[in-house]
Each structure stands twice: as C-alpha cells, then as structure tokens.
Backbone atoms as SQL, in Angstrom:
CREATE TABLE atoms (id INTEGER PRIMARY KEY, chain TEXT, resi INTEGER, resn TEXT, atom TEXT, x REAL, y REAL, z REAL);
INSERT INTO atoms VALUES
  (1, 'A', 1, 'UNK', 'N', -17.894, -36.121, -6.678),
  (2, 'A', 1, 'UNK', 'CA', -17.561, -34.709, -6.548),
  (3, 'A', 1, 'UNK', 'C', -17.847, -34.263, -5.108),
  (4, 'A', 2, 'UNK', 'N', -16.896, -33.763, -4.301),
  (5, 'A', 2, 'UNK', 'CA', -17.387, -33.233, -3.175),
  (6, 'A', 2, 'UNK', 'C', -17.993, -31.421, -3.356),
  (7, 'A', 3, 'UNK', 'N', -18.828, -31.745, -2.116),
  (8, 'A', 3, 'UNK', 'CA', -19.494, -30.453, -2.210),
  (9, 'A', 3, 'UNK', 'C', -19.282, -29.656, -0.998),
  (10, 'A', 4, 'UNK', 'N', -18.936, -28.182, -1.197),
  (11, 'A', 4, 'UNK', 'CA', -18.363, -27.809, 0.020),
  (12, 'A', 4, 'UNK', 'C', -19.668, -26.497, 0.324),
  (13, 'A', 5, 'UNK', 'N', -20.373, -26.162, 1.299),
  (14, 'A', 5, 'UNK', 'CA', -20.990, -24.985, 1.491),
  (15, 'A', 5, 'UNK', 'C', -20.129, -24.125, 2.003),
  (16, 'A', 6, 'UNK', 'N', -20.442, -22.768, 1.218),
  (17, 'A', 6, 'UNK', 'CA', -19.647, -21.681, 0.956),
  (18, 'A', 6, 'UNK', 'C', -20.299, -20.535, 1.990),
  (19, 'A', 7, 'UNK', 'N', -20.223, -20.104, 3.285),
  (20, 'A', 7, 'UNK', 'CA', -20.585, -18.891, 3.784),
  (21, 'A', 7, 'UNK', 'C', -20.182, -17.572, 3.684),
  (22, 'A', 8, 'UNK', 'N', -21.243, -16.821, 3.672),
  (23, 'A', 8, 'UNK', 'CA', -20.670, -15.445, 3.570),
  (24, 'A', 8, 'UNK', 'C', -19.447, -15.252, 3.998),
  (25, 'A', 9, 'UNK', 'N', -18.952, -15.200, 5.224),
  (26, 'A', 9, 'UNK', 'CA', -18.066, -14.668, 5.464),
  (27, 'A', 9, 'UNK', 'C', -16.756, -15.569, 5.371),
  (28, 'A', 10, 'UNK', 'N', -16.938, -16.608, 4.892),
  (29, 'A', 10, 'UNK', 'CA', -15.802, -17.245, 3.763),
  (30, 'A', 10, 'UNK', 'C', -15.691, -16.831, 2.657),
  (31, 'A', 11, 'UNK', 'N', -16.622, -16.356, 2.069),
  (32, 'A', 11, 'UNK', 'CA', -16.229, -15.578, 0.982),
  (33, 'A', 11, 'UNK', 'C', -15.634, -14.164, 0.682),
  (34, 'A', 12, 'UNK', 'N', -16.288, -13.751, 1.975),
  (35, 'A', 12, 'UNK', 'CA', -16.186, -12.341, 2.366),
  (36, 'A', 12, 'UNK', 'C', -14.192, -11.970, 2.594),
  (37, 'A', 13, 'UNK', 'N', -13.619, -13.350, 3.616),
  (38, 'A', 13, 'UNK', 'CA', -12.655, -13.687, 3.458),
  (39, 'A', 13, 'UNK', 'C', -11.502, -13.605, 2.455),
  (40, 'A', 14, 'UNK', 'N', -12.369, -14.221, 1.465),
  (41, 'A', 14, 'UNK', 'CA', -11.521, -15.149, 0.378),
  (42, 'A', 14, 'UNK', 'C', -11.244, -13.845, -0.485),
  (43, 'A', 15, 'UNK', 'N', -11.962, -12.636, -0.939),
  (44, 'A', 15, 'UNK', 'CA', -12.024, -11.702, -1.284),
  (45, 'A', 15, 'UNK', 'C', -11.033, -10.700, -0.932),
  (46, 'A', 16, 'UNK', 'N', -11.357, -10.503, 0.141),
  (47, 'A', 16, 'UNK', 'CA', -10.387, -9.526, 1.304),
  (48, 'A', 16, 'UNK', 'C', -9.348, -10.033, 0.863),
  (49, 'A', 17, 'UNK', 'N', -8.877, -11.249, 0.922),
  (50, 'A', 17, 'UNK', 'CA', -7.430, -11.694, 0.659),
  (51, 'A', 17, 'UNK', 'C', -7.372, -11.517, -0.622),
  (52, 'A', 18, 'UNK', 'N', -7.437, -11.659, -1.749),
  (53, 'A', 18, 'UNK', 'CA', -7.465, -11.656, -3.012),
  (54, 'A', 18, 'UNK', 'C', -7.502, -9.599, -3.486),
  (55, 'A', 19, 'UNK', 'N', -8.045, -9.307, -2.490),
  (56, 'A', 19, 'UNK', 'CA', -7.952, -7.915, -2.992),
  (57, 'A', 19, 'UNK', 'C', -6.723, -7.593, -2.123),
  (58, 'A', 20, 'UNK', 'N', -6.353, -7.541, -0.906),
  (59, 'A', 20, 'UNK', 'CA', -4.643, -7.269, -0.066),
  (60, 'A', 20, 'UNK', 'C', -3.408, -7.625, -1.578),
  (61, 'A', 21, 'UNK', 'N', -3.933, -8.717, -1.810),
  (62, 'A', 21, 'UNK', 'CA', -2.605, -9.475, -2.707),
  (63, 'A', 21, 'UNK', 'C', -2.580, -8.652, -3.753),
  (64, 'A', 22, 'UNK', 'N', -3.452, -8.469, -4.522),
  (65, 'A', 22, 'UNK', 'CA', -3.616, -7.417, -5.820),
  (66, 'A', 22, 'UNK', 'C', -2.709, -5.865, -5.251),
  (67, 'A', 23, 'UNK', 'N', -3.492, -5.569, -4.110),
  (68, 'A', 23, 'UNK', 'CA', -2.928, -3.834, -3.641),
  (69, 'A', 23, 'UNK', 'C', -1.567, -4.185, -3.351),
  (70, 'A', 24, 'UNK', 'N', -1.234, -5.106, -3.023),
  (71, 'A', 24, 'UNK', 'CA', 0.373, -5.360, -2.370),
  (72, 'A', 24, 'UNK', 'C', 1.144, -5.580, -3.190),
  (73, 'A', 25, 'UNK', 'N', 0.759, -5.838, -4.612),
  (74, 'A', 25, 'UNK', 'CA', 1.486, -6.442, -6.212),
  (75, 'A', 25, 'UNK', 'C', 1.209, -5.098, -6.439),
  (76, 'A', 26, 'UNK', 'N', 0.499, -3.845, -6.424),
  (77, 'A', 26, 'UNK', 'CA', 0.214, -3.009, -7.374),
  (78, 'A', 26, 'UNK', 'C', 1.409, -1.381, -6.559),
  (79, 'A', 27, 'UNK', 'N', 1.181, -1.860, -5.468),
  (80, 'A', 27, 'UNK', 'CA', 1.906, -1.113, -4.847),
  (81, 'A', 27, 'UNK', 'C', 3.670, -1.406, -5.040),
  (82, 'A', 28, 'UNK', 'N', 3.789, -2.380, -5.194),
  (83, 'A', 28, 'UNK', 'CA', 5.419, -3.001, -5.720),
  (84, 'A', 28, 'UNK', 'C', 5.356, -2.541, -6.863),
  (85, 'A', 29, 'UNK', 'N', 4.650, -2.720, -7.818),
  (86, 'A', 29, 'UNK', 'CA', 4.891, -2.566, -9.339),
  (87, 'A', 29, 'UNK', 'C', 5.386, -0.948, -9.078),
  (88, 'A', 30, 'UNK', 'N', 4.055, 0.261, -8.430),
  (89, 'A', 30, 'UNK', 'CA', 4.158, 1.523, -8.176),
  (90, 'A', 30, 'UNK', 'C', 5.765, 1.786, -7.919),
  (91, 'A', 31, 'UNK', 'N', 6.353, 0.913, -6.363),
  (92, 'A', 31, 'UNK', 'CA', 7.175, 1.364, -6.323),
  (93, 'A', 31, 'UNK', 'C', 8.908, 0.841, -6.730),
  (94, 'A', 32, 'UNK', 'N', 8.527, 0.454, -7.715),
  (95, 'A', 32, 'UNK', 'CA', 9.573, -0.223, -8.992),
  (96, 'A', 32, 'UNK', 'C', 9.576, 0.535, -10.307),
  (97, 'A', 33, 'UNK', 'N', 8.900, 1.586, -10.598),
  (98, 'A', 33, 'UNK', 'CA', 8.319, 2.704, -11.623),
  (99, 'A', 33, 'UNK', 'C', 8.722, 3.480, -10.914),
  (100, 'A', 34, 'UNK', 'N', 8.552, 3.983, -9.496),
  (101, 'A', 34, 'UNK', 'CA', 9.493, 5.084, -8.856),
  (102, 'A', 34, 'UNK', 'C', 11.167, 4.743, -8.870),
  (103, 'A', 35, 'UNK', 'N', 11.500, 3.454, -8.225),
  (104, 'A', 35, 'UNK', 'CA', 13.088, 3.650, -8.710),
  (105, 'A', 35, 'UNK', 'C', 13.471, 3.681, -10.150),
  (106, 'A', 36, 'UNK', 'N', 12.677, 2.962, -11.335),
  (107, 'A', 36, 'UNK', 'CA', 12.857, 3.224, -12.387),
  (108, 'A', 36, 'UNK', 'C', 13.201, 4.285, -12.794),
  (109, 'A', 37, 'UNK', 'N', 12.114, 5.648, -12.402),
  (110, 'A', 37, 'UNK', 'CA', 12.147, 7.073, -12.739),
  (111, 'A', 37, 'UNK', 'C', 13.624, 7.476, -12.251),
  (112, 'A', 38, 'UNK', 'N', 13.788, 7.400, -10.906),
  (113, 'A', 38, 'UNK', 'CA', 15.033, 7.859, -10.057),
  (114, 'A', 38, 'UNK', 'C', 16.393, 7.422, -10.540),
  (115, 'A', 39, 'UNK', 'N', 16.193, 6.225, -11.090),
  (116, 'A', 39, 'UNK', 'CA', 17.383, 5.589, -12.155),
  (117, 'A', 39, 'UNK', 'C', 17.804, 6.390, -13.403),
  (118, 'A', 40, 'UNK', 'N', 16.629, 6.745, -14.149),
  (119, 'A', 40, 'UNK', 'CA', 16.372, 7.204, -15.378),
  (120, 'A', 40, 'UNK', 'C', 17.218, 8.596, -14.884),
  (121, 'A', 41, 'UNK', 'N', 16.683, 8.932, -14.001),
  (122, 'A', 41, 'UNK', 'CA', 17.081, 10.549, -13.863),
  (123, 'A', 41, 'UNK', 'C', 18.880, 10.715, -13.615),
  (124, 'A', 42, 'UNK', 'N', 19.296, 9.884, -13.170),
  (125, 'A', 42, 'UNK', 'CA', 20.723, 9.442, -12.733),
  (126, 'A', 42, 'UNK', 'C', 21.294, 8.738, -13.571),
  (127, 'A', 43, 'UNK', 'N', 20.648, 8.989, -14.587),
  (128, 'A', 43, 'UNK', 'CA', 21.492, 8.846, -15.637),
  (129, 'A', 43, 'UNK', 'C', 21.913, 7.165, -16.142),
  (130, 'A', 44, 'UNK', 'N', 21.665, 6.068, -15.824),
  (131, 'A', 44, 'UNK', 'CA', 21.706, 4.718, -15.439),
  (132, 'A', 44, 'UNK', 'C', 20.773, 4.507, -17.178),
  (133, 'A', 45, 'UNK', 'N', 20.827, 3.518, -17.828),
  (134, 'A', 45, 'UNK', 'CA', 20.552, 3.243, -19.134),
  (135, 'A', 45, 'UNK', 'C', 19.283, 2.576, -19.208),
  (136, 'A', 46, 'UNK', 'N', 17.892, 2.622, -19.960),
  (137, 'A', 46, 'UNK', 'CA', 16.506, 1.702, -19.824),
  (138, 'A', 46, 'UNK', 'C', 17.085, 0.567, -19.938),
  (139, 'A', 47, 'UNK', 'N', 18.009, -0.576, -20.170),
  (140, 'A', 47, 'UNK', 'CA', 17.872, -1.951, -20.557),
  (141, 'A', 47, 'UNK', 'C', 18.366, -2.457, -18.851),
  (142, 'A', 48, 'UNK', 'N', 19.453, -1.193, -18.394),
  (143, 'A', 48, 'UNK', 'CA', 19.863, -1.564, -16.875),
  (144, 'A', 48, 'UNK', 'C', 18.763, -1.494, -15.966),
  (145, 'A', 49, 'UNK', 'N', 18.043, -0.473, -16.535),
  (146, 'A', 49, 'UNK', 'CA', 17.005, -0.261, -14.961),
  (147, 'A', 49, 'UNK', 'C', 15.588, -1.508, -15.472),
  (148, 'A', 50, 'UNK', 'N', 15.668, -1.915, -16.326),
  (149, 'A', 50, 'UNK', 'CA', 14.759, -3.048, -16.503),
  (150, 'A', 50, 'UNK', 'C', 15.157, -3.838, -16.433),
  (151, 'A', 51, 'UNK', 'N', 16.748, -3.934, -16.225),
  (152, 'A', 51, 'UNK', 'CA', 16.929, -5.147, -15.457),
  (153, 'A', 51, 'UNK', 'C', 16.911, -5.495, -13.554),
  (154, 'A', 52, 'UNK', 'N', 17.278, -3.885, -13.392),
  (155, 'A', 52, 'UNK', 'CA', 17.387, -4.283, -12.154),
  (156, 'A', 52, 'UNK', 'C', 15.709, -4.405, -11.599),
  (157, 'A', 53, 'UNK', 'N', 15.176, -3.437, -12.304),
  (158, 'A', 53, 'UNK', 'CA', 13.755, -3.109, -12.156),
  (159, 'A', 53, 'UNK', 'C', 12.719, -4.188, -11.818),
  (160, 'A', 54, 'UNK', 'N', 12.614, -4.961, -12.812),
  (161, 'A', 54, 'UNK', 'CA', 11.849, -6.326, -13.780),
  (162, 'A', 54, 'UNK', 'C', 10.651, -5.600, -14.287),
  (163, 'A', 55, 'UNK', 'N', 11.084, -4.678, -14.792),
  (164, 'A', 55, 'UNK', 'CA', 10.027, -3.897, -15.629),
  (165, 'A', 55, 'UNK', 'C', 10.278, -4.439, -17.005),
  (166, 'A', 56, 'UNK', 'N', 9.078, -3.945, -17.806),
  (167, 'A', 56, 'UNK', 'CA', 9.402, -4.117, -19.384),
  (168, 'A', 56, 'UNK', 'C', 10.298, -3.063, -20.068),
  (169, 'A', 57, 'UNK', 'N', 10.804, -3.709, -20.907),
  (170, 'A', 57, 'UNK', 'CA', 11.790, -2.043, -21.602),
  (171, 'A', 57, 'UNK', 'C', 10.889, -1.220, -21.926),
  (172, 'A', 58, 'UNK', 'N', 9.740, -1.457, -22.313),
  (173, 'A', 58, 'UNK', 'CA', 8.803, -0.381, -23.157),
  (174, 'A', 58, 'UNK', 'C', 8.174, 0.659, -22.187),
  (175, 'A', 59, 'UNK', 'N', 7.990, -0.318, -20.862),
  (176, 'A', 59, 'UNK', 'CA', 7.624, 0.522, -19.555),
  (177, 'A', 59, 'UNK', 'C', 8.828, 2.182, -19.287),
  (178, 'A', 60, 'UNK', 'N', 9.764, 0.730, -18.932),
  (179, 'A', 60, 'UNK', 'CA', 11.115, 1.325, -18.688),
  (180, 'A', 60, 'UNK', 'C', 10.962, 2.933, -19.973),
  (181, 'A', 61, 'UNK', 'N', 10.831, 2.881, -21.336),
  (182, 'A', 61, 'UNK', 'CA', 11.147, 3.630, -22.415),
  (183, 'A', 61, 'UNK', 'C', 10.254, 4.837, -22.003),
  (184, 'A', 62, 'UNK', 'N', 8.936, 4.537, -21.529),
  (185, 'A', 62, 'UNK', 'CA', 7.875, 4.922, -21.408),
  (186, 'A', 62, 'UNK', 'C', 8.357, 6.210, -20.259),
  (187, 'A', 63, 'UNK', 'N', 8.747, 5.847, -19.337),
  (188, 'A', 63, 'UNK', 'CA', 8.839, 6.497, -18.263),
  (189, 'A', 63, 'UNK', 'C', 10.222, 7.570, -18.409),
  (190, 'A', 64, 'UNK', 'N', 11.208, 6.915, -19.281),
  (191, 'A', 64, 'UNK', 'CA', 11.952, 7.862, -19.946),
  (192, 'A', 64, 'UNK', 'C', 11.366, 9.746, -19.969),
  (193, 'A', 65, 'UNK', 'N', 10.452, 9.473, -20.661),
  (194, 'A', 65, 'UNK', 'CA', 9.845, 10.870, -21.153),
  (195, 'A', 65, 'UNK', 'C', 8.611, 11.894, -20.399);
C-alpha cells in the first residue's frame, strides 16, 4: 500500500476545488430552472422544456405553478 502525506494546504486545495465544482453545478442547475421558468411562461410544453432543459419533468411540473 503506498502511503502518501497529506498537507494542509493540499487539502485545503482539494476542498476549494471540490467546493468551485459543486457552486459551478449548482449555479447551472439555477440557471436551467430560470430558462425552464421563461419557457414555461412562453408558453413551450413541461416534457419540451425538460427536454431541452435536462431537468426532471416533476421539476419541470413543479416550476409550472
């Protein structure tokens, strides 16, 4: 088994990156629920905008109302 020593600020690192990737996925999702809405409102059908979306329909249904 190799053994690797882990320093703070490799971890400190490894974190930072792992939290960017999360905000940068959460912020896409955010703004894929905004064109969703903007779809919805224009009249465009939930099964279309979850497709164009890659939302769930239930999301998609959700945001309907």
């Amino acid at each position: 088994m190799l053994l690797t020593e882990w320093k703070t600020e490799d971890a400190l690192r490894v974190r930072g990156d792992e939290e960017r990737a999360r905000g940068m996925q959460l912020g896409i999702t955010q703004g894929m629920r905004q064109v969703a809405v903007n779809m919805l409102n224009d009249g465009v059908d939930a099964n279309t905008v979850a497709r164009y979306t890659g939302l769930f329909i239930d999301d998609v249904l959700r945001l309907q109302y």
